[in-house]
N, C-alpha and C positions, 0 to 999 in steps of 0.2 A: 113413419115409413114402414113398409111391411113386406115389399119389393125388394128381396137383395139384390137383384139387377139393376134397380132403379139409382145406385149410389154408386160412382168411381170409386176405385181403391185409394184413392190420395184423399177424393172429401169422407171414405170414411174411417180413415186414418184419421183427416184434420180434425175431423166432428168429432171424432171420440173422445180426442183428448182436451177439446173444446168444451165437453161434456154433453153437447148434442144428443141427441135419439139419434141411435143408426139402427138399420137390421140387424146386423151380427156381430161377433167378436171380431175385429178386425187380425190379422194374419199379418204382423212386424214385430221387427225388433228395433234395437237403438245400438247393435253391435253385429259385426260383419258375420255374415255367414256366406260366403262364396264358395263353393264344393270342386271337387277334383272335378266332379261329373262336370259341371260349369265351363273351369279350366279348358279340360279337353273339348266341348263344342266349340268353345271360342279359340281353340289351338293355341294358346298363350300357354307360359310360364310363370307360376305364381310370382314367381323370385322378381321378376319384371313388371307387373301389373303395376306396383307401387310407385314408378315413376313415371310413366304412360296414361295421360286422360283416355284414350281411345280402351283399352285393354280394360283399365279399370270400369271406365260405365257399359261395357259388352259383357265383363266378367258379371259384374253387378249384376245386371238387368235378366242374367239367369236365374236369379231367386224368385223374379216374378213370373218369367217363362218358361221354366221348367216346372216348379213347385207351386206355382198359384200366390205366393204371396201377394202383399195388398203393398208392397214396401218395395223397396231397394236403397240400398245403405254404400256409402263410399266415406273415407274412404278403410282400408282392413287393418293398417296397423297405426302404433303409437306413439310414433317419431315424429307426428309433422309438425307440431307445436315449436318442441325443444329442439328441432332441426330450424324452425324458423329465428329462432332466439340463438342458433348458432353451433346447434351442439353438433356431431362428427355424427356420420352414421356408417355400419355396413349393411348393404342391399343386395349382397349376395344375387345381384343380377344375371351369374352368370353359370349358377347349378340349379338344377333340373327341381332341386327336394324342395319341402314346404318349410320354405325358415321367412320370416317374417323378419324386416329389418331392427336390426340391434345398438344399439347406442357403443360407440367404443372411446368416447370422450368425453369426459365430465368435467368441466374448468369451473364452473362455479361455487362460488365459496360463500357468500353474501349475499344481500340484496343489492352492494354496491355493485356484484358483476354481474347483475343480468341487464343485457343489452337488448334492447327492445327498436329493432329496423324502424327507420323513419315508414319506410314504407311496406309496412307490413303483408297489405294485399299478395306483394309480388316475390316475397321470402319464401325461400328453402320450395319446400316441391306445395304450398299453398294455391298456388296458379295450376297447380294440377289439377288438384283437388274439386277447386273451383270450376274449370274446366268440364270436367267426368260429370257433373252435376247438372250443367250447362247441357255437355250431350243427351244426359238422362230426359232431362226435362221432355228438350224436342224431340226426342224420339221414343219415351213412351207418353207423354202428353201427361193426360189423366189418371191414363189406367192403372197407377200406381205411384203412392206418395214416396219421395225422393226424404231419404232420411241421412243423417249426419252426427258425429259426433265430437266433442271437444274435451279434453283431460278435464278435469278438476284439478285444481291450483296447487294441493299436495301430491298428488302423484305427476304433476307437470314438474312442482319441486325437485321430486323423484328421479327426473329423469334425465334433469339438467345440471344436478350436483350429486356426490356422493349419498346412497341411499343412509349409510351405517351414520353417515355424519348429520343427515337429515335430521334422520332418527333422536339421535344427540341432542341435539339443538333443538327441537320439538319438546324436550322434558330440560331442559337447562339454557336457554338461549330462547325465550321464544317471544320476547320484543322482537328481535332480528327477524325469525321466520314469519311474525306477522307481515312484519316491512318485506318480504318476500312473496308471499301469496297474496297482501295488496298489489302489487307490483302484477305478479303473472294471472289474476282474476280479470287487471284491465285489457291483458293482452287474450283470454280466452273470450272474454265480453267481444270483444273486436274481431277475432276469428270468427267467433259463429253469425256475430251478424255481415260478415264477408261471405261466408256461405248461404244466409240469406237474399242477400243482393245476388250472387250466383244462381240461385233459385231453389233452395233447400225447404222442405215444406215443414220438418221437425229436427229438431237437435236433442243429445242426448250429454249430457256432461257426467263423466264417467270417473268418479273419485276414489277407485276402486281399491285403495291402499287405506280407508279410515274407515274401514270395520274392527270391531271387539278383538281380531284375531292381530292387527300392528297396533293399534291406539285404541286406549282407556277410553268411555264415554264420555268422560270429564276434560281427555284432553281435545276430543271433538267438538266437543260445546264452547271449551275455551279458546279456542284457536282456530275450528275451520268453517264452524258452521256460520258466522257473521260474513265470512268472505262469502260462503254459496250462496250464499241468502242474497246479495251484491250482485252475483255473477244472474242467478235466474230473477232478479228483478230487473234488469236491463238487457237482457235478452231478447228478441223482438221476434223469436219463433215458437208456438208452440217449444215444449221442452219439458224432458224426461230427468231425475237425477238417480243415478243409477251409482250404488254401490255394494260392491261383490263381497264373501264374506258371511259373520255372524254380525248380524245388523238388528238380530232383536232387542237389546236396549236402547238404538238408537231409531226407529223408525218413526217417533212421534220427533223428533229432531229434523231427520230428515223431510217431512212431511211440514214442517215450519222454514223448512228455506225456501219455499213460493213455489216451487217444482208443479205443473201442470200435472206429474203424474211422479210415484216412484218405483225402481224396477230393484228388486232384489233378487238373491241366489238361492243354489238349493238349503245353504246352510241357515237362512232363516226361515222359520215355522209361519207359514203363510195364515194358517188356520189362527194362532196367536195373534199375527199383524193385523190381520182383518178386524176381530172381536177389539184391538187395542184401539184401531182407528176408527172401527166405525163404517159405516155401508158408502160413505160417498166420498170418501178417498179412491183416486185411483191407483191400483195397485197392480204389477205387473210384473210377471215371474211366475214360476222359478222352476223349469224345467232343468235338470244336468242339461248342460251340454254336449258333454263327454259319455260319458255312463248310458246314459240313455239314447242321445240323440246319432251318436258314435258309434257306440259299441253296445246299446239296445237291441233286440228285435222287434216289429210292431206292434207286436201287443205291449209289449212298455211301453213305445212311444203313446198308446192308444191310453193306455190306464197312466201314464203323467201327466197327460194333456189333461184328460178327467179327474183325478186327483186336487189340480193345481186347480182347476174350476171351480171344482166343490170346494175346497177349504176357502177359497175367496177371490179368488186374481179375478181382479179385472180385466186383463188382458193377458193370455200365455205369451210369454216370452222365456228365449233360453237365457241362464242365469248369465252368462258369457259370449263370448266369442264362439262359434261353430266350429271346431277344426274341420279344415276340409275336406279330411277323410270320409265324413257323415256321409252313411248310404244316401243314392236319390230315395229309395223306397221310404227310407224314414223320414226325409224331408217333405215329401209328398204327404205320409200318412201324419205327420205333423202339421200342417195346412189344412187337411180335409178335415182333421178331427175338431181343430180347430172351429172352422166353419160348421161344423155338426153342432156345438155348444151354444 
């Protein structure tokens, strides 16, 4: 192909990570970037999108129609998991500011208490989720691949028990936390192919707590990377494994737990990963977020996008989350630059 017209954004989204010939660098991520600018056309309130399918895939669907992405991502925060398994949240539904829902209950202590719903599909705000995805579908069609995301099993640990005690038990206890992350791998395997059935074109499992900077490389290897390898072997979408962080000791690790693609952050040396892995890994990152995509002006946004090219990415993606403060103009020039490479 040699027509970038000639490809939707969703088959060239699917094809890429399929490893397909496409025209261009495709324009997605595997993590929420929804922007004030967004917000106010769609006259929503972040604080509320989170529990609303309507809000959510309107908000969404601004990334594509504002910015030109090739993508749209639902849903933005990281409670829906350990919400479904029961944990308390606050959704701050009812102020104006950008706070993203917070866990304010952690009961779990074991692998004996995590309680896993008979009927998963339809726990905690899932049926949202599922929903906003649904909307997406039929109302952008093609013209942009519908993306999604799932914890990975130690920060889903994370967020359903004490993190300090995690911590703990992860270096002195860690028969138990196996018996735990087998337990919540089967419940993320099951999430993302419910977002499949929903109509989800890629998933992104986001284990963003087992880089260099919380856990040794050893006790990654020992402890989480057999579960990932688990979760992206029975996965039945296209799928990203993304973890934030100093990830240069572990990205031939991560590149062995069957990940169609891996996405890292600014704090690994993309130029190293490349040369470690070799030309046909796909490899995705690692623009700031923040820094650049934030509180940059254009020509950073212009010279990271290009930077991250030339050292090797496969694909630009920001290393994180987009706060939604991100100018349109940098989201914008982020996209185009993109598509210029």
């Amino acid at each position: 192909m040699s027509d970038t017209n000639s490809i939707s954004g969703r088959d060239l989204v699917v094809n890429f990570l399929k490893k397909q010939p496409v025209p261009r660098m495709p324009v997605f991520s595997g993590m929420g970037h929804v922007t004030v600018t967004g917000l106010e056309q769609c006259n929503v309130r972040f604080a509320h999108v989170h529990g609303d399918a309507r809000e959510m895939a309107d908000t969404a669907a601004t990334s594509h129609t504002l910015y030109g992405f090739d993508c749209v991502v639902v849903p933005y925060d990281l409670g829906v998991e350990a919400e479904a398994l029961g944990a308390k949240l606050n959704t701050y539904s009812d102020t104006d500011d950008l706070l993203y829902p917070t866990l304010r209950e952690k009961t779990v202590e074991d692998a004996a208490g995590i309680k896993v719903p008979d009927d998963l599909e339809n726990a905690g705000r899932i049926p949202v989720v599922c929903e906003a995805i649904r909307l997406l579908k039929a109302e952008l069609g093609d013209s942009a691949a519908v993306g999604t995301y799932v914890l990975g099993p130690f920060v889903l640990a994370g967020q359903i028990m004490d993190l300090n005690m995690l911590l703990k038990k992860s270096l002195r206890e860690q028969k138990e936390v196996d018996k735990m992350l087998a337990i919540l791998s089967e419940v993320i395997i099951d999430v993302a192919n419910i977002y499949k059935r929903a109509g989800a074109d890629y998933v992104t499992v986001r284990e963003m707590g087992s880089s260099a900077d919380i856990l040794s490389p050893r006790v990654f290897r020992k402890l989480i990377k057999s579960h990932l390898t688990h979760i992206h072997q029975n996965i039945e979408l296209p799928n990203v494994l993304h973890i934030c962080g100093n990830t240069n000791a572990i990205v031939a690790d991560m590149v062995e737990c069957g990940a169609d693609a891996i996405s890292i952050d600014q704090k690994n040396d993309m130029a190293e990963s490349r040369q470690k892995l070799g030309p046909d890994v796909l490899i995705l990152g690692n623009i700031d977020p923040y820094n650049v995509l934030v509180l940059g002006d254009r020509d950073q946004v212009v010279t990271s996008v290009q930077e991250s090219v030339a050292n090797g990415a496969s694909a630009v993606w920001p290393g994180c989350d987009v706060w939604p403060t991100a100018p349109a103009e940098n989201m914008r020039t982020f996209a185009d630059t993109i598509k210029e490479n």
